[in-house]
GUFI-536173 format. One record per residue (C-alpha): x, y, z. Coordinates in Angstrom, 3 decimals, decimal comma, always signed. Each point is the difference from the previous one (the first is absolute). Last residue first. Layout:
BEGIN
         x         y         z
         X         Y         Z
...
END
This chain:
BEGIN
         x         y         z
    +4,761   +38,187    +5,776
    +0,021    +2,883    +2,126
    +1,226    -1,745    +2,931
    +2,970    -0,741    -2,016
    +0,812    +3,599    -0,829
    -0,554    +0,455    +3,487
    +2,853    -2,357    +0,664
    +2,055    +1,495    -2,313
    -0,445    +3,370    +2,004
    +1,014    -1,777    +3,414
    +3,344    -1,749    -1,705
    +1,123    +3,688    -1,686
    -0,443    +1,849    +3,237
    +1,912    -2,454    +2,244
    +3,291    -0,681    -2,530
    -0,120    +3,827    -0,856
    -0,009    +0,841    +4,187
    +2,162    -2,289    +0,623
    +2,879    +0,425    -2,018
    +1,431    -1,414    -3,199
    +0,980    +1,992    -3,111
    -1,317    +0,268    -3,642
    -3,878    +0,469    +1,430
    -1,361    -2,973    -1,793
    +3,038    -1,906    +1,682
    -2,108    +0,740    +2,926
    -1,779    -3,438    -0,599
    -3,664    -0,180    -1,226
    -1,127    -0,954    -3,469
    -3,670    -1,022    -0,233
    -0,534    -2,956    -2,357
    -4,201    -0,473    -1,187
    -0,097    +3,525    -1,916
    +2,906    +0,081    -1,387
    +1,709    +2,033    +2,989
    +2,398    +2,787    +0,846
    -1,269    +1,944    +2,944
    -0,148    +4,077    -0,598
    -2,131    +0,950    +3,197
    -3,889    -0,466    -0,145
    -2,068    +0,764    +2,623
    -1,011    -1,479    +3,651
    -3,640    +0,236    +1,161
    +0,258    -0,725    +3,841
    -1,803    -2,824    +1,961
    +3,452    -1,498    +0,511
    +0,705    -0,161    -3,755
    -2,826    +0,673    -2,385
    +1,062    +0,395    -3,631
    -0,043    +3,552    -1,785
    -1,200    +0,282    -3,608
    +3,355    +1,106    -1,581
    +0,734    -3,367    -2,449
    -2,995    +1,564    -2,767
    +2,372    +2,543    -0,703
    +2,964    -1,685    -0,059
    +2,549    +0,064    +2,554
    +3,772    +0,791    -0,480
    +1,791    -3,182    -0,005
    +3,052    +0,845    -2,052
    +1,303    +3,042    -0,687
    +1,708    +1,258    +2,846
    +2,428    -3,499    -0,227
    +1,532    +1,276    -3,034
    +0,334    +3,726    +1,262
    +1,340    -1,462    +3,378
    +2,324    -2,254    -1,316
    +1,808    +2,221    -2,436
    +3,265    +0,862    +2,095
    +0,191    -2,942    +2,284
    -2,189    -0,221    +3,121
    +1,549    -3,370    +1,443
    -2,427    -2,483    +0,770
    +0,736    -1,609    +3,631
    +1,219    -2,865    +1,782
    +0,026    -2,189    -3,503
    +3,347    -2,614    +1,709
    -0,569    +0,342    +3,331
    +1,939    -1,575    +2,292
    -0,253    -0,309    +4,248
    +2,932    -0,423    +2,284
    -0,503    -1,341    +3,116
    +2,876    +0,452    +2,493
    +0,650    -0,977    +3,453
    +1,735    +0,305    +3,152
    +1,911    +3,592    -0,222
    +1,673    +1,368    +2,995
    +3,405    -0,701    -0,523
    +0,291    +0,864    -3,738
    -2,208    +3,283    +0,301
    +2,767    +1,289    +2,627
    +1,526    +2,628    -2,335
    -3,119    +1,503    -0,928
    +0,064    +2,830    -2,867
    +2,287    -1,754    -2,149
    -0,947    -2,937    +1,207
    -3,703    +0,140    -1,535
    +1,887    -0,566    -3,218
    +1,876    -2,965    +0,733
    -3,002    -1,762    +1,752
    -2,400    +0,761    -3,292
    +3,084    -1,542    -2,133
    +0,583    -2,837    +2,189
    -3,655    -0,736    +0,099
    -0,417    +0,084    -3,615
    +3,525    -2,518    -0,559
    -1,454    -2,436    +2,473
    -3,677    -0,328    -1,430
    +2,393    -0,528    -3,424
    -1,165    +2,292    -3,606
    -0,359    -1,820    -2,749
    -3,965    +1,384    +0,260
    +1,226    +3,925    +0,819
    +2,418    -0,549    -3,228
    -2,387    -0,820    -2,118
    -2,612    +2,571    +1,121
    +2,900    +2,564    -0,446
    +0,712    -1,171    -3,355
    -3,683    +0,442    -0,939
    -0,098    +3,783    +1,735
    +2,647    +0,914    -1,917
    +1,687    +3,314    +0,492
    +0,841    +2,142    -3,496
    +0,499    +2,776    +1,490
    +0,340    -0,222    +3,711
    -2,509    +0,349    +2,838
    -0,558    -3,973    -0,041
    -3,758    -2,342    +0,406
    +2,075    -1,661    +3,289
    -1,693    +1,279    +2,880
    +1,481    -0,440    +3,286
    -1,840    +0,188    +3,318
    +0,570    -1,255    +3,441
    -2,417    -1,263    +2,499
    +2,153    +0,760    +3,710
    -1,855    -1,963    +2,389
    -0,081    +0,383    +3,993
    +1,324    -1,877    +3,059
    -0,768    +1,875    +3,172
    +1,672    +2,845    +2,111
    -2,386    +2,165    +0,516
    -1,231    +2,839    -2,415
    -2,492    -1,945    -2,785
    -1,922    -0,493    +3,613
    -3,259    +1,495    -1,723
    +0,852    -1,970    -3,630
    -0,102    +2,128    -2,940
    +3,741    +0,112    -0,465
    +0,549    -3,402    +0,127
    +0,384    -1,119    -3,004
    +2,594    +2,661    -0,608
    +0,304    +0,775    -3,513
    +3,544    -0,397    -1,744
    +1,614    +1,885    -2,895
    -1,040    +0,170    -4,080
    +2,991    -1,608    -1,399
    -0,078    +0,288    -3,547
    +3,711    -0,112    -0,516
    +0,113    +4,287    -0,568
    -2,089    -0,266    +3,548
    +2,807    -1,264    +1,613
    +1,807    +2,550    +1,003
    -2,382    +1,999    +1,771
    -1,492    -2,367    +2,621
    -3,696    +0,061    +0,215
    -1,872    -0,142    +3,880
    -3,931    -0,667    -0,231
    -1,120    -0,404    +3,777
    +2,172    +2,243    +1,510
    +3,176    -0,411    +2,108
    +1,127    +2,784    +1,124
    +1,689    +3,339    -1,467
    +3,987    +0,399    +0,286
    +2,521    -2,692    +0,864
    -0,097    -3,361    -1,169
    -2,219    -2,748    +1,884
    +1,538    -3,222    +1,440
    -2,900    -2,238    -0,316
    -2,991    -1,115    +1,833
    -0,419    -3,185    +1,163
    -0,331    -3,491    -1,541
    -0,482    +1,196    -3,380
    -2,187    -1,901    -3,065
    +1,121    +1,364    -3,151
    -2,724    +0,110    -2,545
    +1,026    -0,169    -3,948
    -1,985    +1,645    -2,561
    +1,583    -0,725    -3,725
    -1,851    +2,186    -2,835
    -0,432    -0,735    -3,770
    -1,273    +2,657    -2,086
    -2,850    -0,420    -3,025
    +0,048    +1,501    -3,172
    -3,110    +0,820    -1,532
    -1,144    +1,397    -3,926
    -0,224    -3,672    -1,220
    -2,326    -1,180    +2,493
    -2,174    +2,651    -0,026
    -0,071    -0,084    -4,429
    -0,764    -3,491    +0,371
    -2,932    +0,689    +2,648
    -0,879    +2,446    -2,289
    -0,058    -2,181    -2,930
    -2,543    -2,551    +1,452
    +1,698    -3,191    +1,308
    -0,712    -3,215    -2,220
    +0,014    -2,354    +2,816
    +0,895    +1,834    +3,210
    +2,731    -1,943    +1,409
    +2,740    +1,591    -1,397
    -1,433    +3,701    +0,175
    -1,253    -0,266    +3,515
    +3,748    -0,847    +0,877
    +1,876    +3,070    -1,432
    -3,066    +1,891    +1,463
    +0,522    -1,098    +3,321
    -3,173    -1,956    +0,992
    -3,586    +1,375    +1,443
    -1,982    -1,085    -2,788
    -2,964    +0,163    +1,341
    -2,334    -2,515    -1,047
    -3,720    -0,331    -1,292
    -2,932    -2,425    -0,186
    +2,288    -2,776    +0,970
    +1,470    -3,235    -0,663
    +3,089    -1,414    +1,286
    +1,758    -3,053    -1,262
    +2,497    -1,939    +2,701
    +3,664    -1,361    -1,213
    +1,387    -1,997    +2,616
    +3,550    -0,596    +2,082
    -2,583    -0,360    +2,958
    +1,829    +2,947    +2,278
    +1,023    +1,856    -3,312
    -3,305    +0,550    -0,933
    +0,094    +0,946    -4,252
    -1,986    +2,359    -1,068
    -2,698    -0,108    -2,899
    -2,170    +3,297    -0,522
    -3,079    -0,168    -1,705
    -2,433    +2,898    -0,538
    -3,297    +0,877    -0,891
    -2,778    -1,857    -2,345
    +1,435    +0,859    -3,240
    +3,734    -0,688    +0,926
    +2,404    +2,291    +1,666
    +3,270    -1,607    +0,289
    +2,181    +0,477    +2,730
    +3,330    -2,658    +0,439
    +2,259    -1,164    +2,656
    -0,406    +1,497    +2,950
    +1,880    -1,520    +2,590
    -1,351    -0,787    +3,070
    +1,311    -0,722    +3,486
    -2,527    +2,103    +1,796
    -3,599    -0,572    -0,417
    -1,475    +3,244    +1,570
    -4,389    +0,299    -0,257
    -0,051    -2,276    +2,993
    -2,475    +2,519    +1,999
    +2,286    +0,739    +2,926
    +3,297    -0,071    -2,149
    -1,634    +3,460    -2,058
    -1,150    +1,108    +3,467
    +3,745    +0,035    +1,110
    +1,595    +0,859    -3,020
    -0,718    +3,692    +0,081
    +1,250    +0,329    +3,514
    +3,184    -2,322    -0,737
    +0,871    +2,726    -3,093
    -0,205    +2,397    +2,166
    +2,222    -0,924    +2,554
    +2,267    -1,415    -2,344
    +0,053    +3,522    -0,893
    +3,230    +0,409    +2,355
    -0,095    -2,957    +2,247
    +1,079    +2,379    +2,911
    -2,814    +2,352    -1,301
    -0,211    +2,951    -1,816
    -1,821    +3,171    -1,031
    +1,986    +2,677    -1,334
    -0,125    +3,911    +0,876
    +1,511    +2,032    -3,316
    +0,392    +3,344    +1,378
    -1,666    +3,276    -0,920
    +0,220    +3,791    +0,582
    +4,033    -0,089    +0,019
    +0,940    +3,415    -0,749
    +3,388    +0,343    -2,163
    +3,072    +0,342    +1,925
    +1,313    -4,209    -1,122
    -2,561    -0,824    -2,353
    -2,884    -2,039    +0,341
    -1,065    -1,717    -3,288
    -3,751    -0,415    -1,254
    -2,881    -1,610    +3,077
    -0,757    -2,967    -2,136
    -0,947    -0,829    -3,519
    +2,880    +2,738    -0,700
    +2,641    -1,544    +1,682
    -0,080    -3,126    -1,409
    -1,383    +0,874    -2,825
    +2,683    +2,354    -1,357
    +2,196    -2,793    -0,751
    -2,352    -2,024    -1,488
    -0,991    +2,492    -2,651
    +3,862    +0,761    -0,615
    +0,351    -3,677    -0,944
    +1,481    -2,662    +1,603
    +3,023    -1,334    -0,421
    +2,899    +2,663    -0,280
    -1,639    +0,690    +3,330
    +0,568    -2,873    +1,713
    -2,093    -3,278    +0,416
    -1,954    -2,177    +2,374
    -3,053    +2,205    -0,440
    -0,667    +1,695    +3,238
    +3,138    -0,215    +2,256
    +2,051    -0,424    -3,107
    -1,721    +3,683    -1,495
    +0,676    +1,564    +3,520
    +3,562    -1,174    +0,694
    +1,206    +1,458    -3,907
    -2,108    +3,036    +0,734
    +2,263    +0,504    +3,436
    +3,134    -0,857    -1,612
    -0,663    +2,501    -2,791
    -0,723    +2,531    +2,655
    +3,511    -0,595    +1,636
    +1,595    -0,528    -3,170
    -1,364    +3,752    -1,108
    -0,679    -0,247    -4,120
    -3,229    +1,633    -0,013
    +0,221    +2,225    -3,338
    -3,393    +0,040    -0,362
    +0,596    -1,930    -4,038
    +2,173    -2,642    +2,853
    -3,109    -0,493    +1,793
    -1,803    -0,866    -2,450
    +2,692    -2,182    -1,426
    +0,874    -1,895    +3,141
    -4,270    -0,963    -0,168
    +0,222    -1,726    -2,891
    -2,081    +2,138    -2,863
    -3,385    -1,061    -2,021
    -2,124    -0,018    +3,886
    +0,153    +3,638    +0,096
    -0,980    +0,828    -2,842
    -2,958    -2,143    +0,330
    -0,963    +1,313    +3,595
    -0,040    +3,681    -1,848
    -2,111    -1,507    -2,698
    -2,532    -1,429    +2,619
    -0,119    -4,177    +0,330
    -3,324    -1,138    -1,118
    -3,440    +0,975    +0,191
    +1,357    +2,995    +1,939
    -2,372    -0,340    +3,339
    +0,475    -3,524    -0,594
    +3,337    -0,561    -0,490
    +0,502    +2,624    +3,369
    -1,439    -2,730    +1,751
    +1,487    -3,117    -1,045
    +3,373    +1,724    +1,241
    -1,115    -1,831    +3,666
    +1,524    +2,797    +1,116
    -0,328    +2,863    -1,687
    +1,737    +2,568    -1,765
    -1,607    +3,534    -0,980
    +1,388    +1,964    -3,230
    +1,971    +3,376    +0,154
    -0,916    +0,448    +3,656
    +1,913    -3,424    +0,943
    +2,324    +0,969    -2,243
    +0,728    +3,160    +1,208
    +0,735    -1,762    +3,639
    +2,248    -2,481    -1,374
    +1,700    +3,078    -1,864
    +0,629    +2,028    +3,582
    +0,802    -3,075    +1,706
    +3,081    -0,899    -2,792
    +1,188    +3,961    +0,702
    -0,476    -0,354    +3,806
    +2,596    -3,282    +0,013
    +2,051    +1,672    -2,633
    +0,198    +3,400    +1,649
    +0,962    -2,669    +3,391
    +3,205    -1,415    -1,874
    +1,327    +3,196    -1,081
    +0,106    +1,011    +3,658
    +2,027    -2,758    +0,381
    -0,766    -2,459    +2,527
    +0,878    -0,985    +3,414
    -2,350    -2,196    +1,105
    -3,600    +0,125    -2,661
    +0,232    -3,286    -1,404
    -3,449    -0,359    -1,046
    -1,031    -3,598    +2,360
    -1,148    +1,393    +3,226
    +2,061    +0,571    +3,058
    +4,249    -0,350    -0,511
    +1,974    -3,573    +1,131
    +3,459    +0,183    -0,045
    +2,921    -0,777    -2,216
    -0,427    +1,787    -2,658
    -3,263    -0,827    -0,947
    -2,002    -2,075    +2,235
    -4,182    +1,364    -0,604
    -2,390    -0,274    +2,357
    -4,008    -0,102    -0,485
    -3,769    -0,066    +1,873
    +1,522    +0,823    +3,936
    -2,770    -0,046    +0,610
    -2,905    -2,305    -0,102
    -1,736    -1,003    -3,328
    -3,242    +0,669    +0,311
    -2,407    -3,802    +0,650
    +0,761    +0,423    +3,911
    -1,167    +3,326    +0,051
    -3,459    -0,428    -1,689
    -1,101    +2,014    -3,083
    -1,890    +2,807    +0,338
    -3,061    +1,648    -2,398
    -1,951    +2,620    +1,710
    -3,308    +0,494    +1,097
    +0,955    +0,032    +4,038
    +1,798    -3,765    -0,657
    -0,647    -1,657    -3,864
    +2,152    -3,229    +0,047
    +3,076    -1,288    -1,366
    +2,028    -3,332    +0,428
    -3,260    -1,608    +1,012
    -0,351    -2,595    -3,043
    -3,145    +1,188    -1,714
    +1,731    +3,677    +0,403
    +3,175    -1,161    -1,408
    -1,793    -1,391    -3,253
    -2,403    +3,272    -0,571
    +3,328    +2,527    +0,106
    +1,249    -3,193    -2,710
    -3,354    +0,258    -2,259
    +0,440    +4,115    +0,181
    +3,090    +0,521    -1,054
    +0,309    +3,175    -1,496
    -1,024    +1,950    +3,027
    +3,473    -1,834    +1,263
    +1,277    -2,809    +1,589
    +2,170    +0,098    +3,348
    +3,240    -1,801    -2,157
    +0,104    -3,462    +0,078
    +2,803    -2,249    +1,903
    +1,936    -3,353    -0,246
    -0,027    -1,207    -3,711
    +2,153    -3,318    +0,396
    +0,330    -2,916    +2,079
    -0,990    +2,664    +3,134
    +0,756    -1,311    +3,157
    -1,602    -1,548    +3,235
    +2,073    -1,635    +3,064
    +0,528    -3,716    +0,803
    +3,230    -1,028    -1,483
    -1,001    +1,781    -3,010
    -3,585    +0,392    -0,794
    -1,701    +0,722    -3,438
    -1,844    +2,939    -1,666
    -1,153    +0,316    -3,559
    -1,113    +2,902    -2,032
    +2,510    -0,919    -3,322
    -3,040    -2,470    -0,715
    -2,597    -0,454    +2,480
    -1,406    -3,596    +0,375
    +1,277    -2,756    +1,181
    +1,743    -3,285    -0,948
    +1,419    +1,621    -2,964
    -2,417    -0,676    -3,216
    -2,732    +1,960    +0,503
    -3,436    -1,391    -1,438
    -3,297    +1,886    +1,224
    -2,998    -1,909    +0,050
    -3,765    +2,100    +0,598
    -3,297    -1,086    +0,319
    -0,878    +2,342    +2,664
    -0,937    +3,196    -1,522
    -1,404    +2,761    +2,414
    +1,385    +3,063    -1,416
    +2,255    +0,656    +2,674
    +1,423    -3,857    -0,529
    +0,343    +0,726    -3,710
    +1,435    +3,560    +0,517
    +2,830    -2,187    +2,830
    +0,919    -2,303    -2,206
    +0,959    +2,740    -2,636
    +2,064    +1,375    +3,067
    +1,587    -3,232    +0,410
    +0,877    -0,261    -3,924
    +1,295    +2,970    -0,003
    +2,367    -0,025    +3,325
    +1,558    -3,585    -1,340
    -2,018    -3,488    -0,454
    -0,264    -0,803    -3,794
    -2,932    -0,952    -2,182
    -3,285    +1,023    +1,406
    -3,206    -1,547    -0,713
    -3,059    +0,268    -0,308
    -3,440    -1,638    -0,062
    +1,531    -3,580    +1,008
    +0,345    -3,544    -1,922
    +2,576    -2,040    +0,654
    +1,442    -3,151    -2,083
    +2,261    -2,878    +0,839
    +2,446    -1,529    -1,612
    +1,355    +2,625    -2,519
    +1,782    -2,106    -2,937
    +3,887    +0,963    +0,195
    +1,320    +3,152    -1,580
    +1,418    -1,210    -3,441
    +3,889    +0,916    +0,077
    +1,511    +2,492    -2,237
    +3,316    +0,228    +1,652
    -0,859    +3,639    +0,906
    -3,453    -1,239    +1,699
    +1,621    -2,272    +1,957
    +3,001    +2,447    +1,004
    -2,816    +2,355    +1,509
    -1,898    -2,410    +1,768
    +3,588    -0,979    +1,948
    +0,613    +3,501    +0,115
    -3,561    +1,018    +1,725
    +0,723    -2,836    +2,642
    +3,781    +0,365    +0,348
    -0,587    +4,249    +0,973
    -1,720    -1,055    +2,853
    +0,977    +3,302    +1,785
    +0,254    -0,562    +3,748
    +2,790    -0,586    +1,891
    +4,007    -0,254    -0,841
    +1,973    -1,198    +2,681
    +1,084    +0,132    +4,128
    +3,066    -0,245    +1,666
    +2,481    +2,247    +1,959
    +2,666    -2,080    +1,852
    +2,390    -0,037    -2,512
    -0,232    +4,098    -1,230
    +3,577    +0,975    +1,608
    +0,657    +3,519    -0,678
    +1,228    +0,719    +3,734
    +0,073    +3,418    +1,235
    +3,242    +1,591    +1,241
    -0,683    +0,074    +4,245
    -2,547    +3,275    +0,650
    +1,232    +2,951    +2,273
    -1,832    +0,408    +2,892
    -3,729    +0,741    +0,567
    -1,650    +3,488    -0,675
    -0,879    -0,398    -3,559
    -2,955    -2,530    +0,770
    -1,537    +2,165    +2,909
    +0,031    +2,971    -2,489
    -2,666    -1,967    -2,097
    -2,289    -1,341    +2,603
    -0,296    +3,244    +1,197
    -0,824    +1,642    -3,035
    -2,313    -2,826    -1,113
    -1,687    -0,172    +3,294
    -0,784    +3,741    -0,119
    -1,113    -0,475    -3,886
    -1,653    -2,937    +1,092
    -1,922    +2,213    +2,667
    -1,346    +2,374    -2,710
    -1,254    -2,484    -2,137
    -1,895    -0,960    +2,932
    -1,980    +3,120    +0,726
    +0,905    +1,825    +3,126
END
């Protein structure tokens, strides 16, 4: 038997073992005894710059100077990946500044009480033909491998079943569409809304990373544009897809993705997510595909630690930096940040840097920023996103109806943002026995409403007490396990204030239309002993721009793509 098949046996048994005892006691609601904080994010370090430059202040005289052939401002999936093209391409004078205390952005993993868990992003779809540079990653790494001329990826990287639960109404339903008990009205909408994702994916290709389908165009194609002018709510409204059930669904899907709603993001984004992928599965319509996912019980921490590792190894990472102002200059560039472990300013010099920053940053501290990082900057919204893990002593008190899965949503509160509860421990081979686990729970905060604002939100996600987040998560996770008070230890509760850029109506066209290559920018650099061509990469020449903001939404495979290709638009130079 293969293994995913004996957790599902362990699952099952494991499950109706757990409703077979007596009658529970009333739950308490007591949180005293659970401790723990906020972790990572030092959001006081890039505020405390911030502020400074605000009040007008004169950055202090550097006091030391460096001198390298390249380097890379900022420390998230881009820049690693960029640091990874110079180490393929056999550079070694290399500095990369990052200013958390290590590298990998929304990617990272941490440990509660002992166990791994995802601080944010926790899983990657199995990439497509159109992602070449991440199929290429997974095999360096081992995750997949050719066996008998074919392409596999290894069981213990797939996500093993069960994949998804939904609690709505009271019990717990397989896979996240409601599907229990609906109206046949309900299920013509669900085949109707697969039926246009699928003609659009005819009409005019989608790809994932989007970079792609900008080049084949040149741009963003006219039926892409049209799509991308109207919210998403309103195209679905004009196709008369007004089910609350589907709604809901769409809603869940555009959070999960880019931190916002549907009367968010635009019709473009919508559409993405499903048609980048494997479409929409309908409820009596033939299932050919399925979206398999890749994860870890560090989520992409996992990946994010593999691609710092050699970047640690050959002292290219200086963590605890804040970049505080690019200039290109005749000779190269400069770049003065300011080391928060010797309360210094230090000046950088280097042949050329990749500017691997937020865009809302890169255009502060990039002296006299070139108008289409302006126009980035101004087109992009970003969402803020809370992920809290819940550290469990034992397993909890489970609701009837399908078992617990490693991605498990509750209905309700999905209209607040709430995006459910992984299990941390889903991937582990004795995930089944009667061990402490971690629940990492997701809530993104960019709105679903008209009118939502993603800067209030920030505000009110920094007021915000360590006590009054972990109440919240705890009162919500109640509703579907009534002993989550007497079995939970400890709480860490991560903030984000940019998670993610939210695909608004007119970010893709604007963002389409910057970076695609010149003529004389196509000759192919060598990365890995392979000739590696052109993708659109915004740059002036000396400053290569590299953060899946570029893309108008944040996920691996854009963050990944767009950091290799600016580093082979350095290794041109």
């Amino acid at each position: 038997m293969q293994r995913r098949s004996v957790l599902k046996g362990a699952a099952a048994l494991a499950g109706s073992s757990a409703l077979a005892g007596c009658k529970p006691a009333p739950p308490s609601t007591s949180t005293a005894h659970i401790q723990g904080g906020f972790v990572g994010q030092a959001w006081e370090r890039g505020h405390a710059m911030r502020d400074r430059l605000a009040q007008g202040l004169p950055l202090p005289a550097p006091s030391r100077t460096h001198r390298v052939q390249v380097l890379i401002a900022g420390g998230g999936i881009a820049a690693l990946s960029a640091a990874r093209a110079f180490r393929l391409a056999g550079a070694s004078d290399v500095a990369l500044l990052e200013l958390e205390d290590q590298g990998g952005g929304n990617s990272r993993g941490g440990t509660v009480q002992g166990l791994r868990c995802p601080l944010g992003a926790h899983y990657v779809p199995v990439p497509g033909d159109s992602a070449p540079e991440v199929q290429d990653l997974l095999e360096e790494l081992g995750v997949r491998q050719r066996v008998a001329g074919r392409w596999q990826y290894k069981d213990e990287y797939l996500c093993f079943s069960p994949q998804e639960r939904l609690f709505i109404h009271g019990e717990w339903q397989e896979g996240l569409l409601p599907t229990q008990d609906v109206a046949a009205s309900t299920i013509a909408q669900y085949q109707r809304f697969a039926q246009l994702v699928d003609s659009a994916m005819r009409a005019q290709p989608f790809s994932m990373p989007v970079m792609r389908s900008w080049q084949a165009q040149g741009g963003l194609a006219p039926a892409h544009q049209a799509l991308d002018a109207i919210p998403f709510d309103t195209w679905l409204a004009q196709h008369q897809l007004d089910d609350p059930l589907l709604r809901w669904y769409l809603d869940y899907a555009c959070q999960d993705d880019f931190g916002a709603g549907c009367v968010q993001v635009s019709a473009w984004a919508g559409l993405h997510y499903f048609a980048s992928r494997h479409g929409f599965q309908a409820p009596g319509m033939p299932d050919d595909a399925h979206d398999s996912v890749l994860t870890w019980p560090q989520g992409n921490g996992w990946l994010s630690e593999q691609l710092s590792a050699p970047v640690q190894a050959a002292g290219w990472l200086h963590s605890g930096h804040t970049v505080m102002r690019i200039a290109e200059t005749r000779q190269g560039v400069e770049i003065d940040s300011f080391n928060h472990a010797s309360q210094s300013m230090e000046r950088w010099q280097a042949a050329h840097c990749i500017v691997a920053l937020p865009t809302f940053i890169a255009a502060h501290v990039v002296q006299d920023p070139p108008d289409f990082l302006r126009a980035a900057a101004q087109a992009l919204d970003w969402a803020p996103w809370q992920v809290t893990n819940v550290h469990i002593r034992a397993p909890l008190r489970d609701r009837p109806g399908a078992e617990l899965a490693w991605d498990n949503v509750l209905y309700d509160d999905v209209a607040h943002g709430g995006l459910g509860y992984v299990n941390a421990g889903h991937q582990r081979l004795n995930a089944m026995q009667q061990l402490p686990t971690v629940l990492t729970c997701y809530r993104a905060l960019g709105g679903n409403a008209p009118g939502a604002s993603a800067r209030s939100a920030r505000q009110q996600l920094l007021a915000q007490t360590w006590e009054a987040a972990r109440d919240q998560t705890l009162a919500t996770l109640a509703r579907a396990h009534a002993d989550i008070y007497e079995k939970t230890t400890h709480v860490e509760v991560m903030r984000y204030g940019h998670a993610m850029a939210i695909p608004r109506p007119g970010t893709q066209t604007v963002l389409s239309r910057i970076g695609q290559p010149a003529t004389s920018a196509k000759r192919p650099a060598r990365i890995n002993g392979e000739r590696l061509q052109a993708l659109p990469t915004p740059s002036t020449g000396r400053l290569h721009f590299a953060h899946s903001d570029w893309s108008g939404y944040s996920v691996f495979e854009e963050a990944f793509t767009r950091g290799l290709y600016a580093g082979a638009a350095a290794v041109r130079g």
